[in-house]
N, C-alpha and C positions, 0 to 999 in steps of 0.2 A: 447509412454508415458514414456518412463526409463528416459527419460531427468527432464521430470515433479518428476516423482519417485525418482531419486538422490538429485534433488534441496529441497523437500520437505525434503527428510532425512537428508538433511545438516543443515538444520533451527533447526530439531529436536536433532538432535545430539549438534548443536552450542547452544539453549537452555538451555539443561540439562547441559553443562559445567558452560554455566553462571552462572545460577542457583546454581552450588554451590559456586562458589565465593561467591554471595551475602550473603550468611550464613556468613559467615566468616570475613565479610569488617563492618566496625562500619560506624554507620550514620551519621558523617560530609563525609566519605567517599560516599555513597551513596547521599548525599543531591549534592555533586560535579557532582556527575555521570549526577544525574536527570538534572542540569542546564546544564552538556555538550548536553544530548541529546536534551531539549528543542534548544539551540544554533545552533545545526548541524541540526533538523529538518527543524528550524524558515530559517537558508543558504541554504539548498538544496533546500526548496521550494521556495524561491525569485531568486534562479539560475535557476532554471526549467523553472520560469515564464521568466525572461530575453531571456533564451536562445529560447524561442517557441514562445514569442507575436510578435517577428519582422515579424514573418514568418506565421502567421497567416492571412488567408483570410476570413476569417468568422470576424471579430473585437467583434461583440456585441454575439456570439455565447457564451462563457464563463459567461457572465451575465447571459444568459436565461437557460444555465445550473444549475448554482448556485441556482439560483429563484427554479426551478421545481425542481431539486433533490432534494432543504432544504424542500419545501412543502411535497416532497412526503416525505421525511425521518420523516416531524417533525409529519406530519399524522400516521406513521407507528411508531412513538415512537422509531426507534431503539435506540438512544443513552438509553432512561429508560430501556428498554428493557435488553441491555446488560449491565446496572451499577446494578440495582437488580441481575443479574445470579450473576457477579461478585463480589456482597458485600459480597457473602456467604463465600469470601474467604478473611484470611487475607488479608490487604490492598487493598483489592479488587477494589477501583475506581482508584488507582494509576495503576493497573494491566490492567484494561480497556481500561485506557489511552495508555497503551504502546502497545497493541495488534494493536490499531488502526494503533498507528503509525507506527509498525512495518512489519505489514499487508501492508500500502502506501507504507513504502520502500522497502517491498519488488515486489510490484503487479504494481506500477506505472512506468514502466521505460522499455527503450528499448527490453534488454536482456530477460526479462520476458514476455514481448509482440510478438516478434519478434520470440522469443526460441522457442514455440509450432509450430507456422506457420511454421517455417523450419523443425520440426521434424516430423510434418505431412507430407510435401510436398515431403521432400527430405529426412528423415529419417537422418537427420544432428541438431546432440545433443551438437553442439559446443555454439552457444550464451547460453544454457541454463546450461552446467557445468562450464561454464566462471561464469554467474550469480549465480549459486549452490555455486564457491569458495566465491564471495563477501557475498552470504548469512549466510554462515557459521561465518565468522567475524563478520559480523552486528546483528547478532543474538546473539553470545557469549555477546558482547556489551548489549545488550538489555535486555538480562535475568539477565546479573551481574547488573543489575539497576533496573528492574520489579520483578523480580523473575521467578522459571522456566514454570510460566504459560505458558510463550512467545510460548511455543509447541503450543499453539491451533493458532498460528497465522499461521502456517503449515499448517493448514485445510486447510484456507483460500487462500495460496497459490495454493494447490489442487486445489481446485473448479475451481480458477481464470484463469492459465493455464489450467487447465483439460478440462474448457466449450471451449476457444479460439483453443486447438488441435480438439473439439467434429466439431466444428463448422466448422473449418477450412477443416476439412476432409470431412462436408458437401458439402461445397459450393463452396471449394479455398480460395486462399489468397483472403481476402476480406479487408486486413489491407492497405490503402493507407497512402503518408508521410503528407496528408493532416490531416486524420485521427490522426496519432501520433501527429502530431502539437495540433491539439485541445485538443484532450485527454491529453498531457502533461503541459499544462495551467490550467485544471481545477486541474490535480492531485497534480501543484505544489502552488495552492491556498490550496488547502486538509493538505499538507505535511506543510505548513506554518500554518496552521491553528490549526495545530496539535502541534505543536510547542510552539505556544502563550500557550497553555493550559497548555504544561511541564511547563512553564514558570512563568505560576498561572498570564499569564499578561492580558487572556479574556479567558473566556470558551468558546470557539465558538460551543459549542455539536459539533464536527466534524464527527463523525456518523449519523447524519441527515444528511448530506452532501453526505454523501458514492453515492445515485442513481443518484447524478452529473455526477457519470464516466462513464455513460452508455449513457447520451444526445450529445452527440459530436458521435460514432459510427451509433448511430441509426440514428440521421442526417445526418451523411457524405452518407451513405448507401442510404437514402433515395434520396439525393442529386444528386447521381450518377446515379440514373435511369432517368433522365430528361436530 
């Protein structure tokens, strides 16, 4: 778990520096920040989607994700759910907004995926402090533009690796590149969708969407016993 353990404290550490830039930056400053990340969110998740749908064998799998994840999220209310925690705090739905996105960029992608299952298996903490350095920057970024909430997006990180190393040491690597394929499609419609909303160009509640990223694993899993 130290791999989990250092990448977590990088977030937390790259946060709190953010965080205090943001004091200190006036708001045409900060309105610029907001539209670069909406811009880098709205590119990386149309690059994600490029780079995974040639490569996908499941085609209509990403719809039936979308479908059942948005049902189950918009049943379970999370997006109201976490805009009340968070209005308790200044700027609170813009803080929401960022946690999400920064939670997707941190938890959707190779290194964070791939990082637990090696550190399980092989006790090799190399993709996950490769990914600890890129979080640390991404994070600094995110908090000089949300503010230093961006730490609780570190939990998040926790869990997400934490459950993927619990599991992993279950069962084995259970991660196939079929797998990453699908999971990278839906994550990079999440990370786009995420983006529109920096952007104020649709609110997609992209939190309702979150139990998306779990139907492409459950299915591929189930797939494979047949």
């Amino acid at each position: 778990m130290i791999g989990t353990l250092v990448n977590t404290g990088t977030i937390i550490v790259g946060s709190l520096i953010g965080g205090l830039f943001k004091k200190i930056m006036s708001d045409r400053v900060n309105n610029a920040l907001f539209i670069a990340m909406g811009l880098a969110a709205f590119g990386l998740g149309i690059n994600t989607l490029v780079q995974n749908m040639p490569n996908s064998i499941f085609p209509v799998l990403f719809i039936v994700s979308l479908s059942i994840g948005g049902v189950i999220g918009t049943m379970l209310d999370i997006d109201g759910r976490v805009s009340r925690l968070t209005s308790r705090r200044p700027d609170g739905g813009k803080l929401g907004q960022g946690i999400v996105t920064g939670s997707l960029l941190f938890c959707v992608g190779t290194l964070s995926i791939l990082g637990p299952v090696q550190s399980a298996l092989y006790q090799d903490h190399t993709f996950l402090f490769t990914n600890a350095t890129l979080d640390l920057v991404t994070s600094m970024v995110l908090a000089s533009t949300y503010g230093i909430g961006m730490v609780f997006s570190a939990g998040i990180l926790f869990c997400w690796q934490g459950g993927i190393y619990a599991l992993t040491l279950l069962v084995g690597n259970f991660i196939t590149d079929t797998m990453m394929c699908e999971l990278g499609i839906v994550g990079g419609f999440l990370i786009a969708m995420s983006g529109l909303g920096i952007l104020e160009i649709k609110d997609c509640k992209t939190l309702n969407f979150l139990p998306a990223l779990f139907i492409p694993p459950i299915w591929c899993i189930i797939y494979s016993q047949f």
